[in-house]
C-alpha positions in Angstrom: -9.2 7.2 7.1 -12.5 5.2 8.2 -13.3 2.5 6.7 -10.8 2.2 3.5 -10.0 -1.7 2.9 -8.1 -2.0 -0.1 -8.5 -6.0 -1.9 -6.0 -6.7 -3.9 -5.9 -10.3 -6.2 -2.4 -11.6 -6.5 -1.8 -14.0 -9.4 1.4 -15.7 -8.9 3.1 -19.3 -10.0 3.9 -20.4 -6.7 3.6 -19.7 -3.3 4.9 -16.5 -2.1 7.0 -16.5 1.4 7.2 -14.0 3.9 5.2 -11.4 1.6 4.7 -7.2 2.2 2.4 -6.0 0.9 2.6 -2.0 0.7 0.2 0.6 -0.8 1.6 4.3 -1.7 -1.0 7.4 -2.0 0.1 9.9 -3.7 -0.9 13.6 -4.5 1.2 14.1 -8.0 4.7 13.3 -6.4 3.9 14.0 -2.8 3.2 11.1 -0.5 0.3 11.3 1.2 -0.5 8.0 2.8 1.1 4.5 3.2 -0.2 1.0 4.5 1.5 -2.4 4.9 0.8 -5.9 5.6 2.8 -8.6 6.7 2.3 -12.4 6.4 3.7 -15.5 6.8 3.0 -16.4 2.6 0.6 -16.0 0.6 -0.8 -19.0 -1.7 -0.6 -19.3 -5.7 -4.1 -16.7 -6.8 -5.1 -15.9 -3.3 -7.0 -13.0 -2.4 -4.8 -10.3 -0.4 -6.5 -7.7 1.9 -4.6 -5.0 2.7 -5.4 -3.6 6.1 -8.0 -1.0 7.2 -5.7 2.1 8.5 -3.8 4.5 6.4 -0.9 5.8 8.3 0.1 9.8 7.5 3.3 9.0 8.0 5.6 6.6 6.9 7.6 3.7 9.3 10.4 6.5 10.5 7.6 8.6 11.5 7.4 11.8 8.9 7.4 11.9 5.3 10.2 13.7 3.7 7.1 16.7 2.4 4.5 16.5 4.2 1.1 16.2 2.6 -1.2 19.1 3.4 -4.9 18.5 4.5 -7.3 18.2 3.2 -5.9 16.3 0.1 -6.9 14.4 -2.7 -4.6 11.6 -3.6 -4.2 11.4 -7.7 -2.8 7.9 -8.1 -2.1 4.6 -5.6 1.1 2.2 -5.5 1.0 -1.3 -4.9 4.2 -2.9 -4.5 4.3 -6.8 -3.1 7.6 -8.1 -2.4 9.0 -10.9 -0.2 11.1 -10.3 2.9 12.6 -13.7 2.0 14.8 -12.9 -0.9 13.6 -9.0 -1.5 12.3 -9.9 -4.6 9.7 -7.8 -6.2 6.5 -9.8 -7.2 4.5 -7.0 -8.4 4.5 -3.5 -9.3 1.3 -1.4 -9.9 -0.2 1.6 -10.0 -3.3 2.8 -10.2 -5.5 6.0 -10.7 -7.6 6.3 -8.5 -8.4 9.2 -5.9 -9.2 9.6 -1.8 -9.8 12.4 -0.3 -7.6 12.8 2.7 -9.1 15.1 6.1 -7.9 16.0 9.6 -10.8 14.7 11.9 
């Protein structure tokens, strides 16, 4: 997908170590789309941006029902967590739509 830069503000009480950041697109239960960032920590109320690519696939390479194209994506997940402990720091969705296309 060009150009899609998701910016997500992260409130938290402390600092965050080794943080993912993952975002979920989904068309009704089908997964459509998936990003991730890595980083070494993130600060207490700093900005996060996720990056700018969309993979079609998730990190084994397929997802388990493919998502046929074009498609529009009903809803997004964002799901922060660290790799320290595998504690999740936050949990939201949203509803909110992309339109997904084969070049």
């Amino acid at each position: 997908m060009d150009g899609w830069a998701g910016t997500f503000n992260v409130s938290l009480s402390g600092e965050l170590r080794y943080p993912v950041l993952t975002v979920a697109f989904y068309s009704g239960d089908v997964l459509c789309g998936y990003a991730a960032d890595v980083r070494d920590r993130i600060a207490a109320g700093q900005t996060v941006t996720c990056p700018t690519w969309i993979s079609l696939s998730d990190e084994f390479g397929t997802f388990s029902q493919a998502c046929t194209l074009p498609a529009t994506t009903t809803r997004m997940v964002a799901v922060l967590w660290s790799d320290d402990d595998w504690t999740t720091q936050i949990n939201q969705e949203f509803t909110t739509t992309y339109k997904f296309v084969r070049p």
